[in-house]
C-alpha positions in Angstrom: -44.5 81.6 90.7 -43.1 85.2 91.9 -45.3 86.5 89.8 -48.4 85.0 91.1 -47.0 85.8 94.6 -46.2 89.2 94.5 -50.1 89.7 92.8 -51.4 87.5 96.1 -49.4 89.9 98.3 -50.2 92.8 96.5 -54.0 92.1 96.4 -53.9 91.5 100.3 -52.4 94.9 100.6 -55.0 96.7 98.8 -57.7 95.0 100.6 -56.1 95.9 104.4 -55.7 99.2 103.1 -59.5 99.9 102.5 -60.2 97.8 105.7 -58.1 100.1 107.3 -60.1 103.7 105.4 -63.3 102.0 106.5 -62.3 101.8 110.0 -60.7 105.2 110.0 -64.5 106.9 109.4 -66.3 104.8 111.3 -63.9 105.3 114.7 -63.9 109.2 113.5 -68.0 108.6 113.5 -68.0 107.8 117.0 -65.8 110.1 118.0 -67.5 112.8 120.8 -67.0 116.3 120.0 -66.3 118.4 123.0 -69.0 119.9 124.8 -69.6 123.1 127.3 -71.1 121.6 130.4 -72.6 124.4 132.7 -71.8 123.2 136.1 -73.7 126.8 138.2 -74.8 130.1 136.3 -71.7 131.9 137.5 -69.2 128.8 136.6 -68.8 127.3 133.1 -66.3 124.3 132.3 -65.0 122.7 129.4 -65.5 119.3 129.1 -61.9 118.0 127.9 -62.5 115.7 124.6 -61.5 112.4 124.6 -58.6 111.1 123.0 -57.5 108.3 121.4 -54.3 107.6 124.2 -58.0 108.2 127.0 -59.0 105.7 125.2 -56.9 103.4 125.3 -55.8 103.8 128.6 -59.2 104.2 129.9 -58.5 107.4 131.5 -61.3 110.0 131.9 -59.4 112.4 134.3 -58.5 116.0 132.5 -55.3 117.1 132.8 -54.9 120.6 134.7 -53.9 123.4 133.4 -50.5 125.2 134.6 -52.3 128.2 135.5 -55.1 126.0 137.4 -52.5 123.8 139.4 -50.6 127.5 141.0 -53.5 129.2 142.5 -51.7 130.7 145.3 -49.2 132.2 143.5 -48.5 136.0 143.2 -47.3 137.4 140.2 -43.8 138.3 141.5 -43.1 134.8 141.8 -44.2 133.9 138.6 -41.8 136.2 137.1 -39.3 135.6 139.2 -39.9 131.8 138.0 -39.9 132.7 134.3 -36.8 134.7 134.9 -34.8 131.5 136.6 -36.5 129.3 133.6 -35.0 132.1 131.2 -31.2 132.6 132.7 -31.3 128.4 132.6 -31.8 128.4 129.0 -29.3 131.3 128.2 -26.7 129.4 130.6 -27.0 126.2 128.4 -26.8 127.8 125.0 -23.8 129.7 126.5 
């Protein structure tokens, strides 16, 4: 009776396992790839590809870049940020 049980089980495992392969490559088969878009001749944008967690949550918004998000920033301030980032680390390894 274990026996016969354990084969049941067993045979149900196999079969959600190949389910599960099938389903991989047909997901991966719809899956975009990521495509220049040309917005203006001087201009060109990535269009971000879409992931699994944008799909999920139905999100289409692209996350910004850290560079895109400080514009107005000179360069003094970005090292003197990277220099208060650094002395933070040193002070908690310390």
């Amino acid at each position: 009776m274990l026996n016969e049980f354990l084969t049941s089980t067993l045979q149900i495992v196999i079969v959600l396992d190949v389910l599960g392969v099938v389903a991989w490559f047909v997901l991966a088969a719809w899956r975009t790839s990521p495509k220049t878009v040309m917005s203006s001749p001087t201009t060109m944008s990535v269009a971000s590809p879409v992931t699994l967690w944008g799909k999920l949550t139905g999100s289409t918004d692209p996350l910004q870049s850290a560079s895109a998000q400080r514009v107005g920033q000179s360069l003094d301030d970005s090292l003197g940020q990277l220099r208060r980032v650094l002395d933070s680390y040193r002070s908690s390894l310390a």
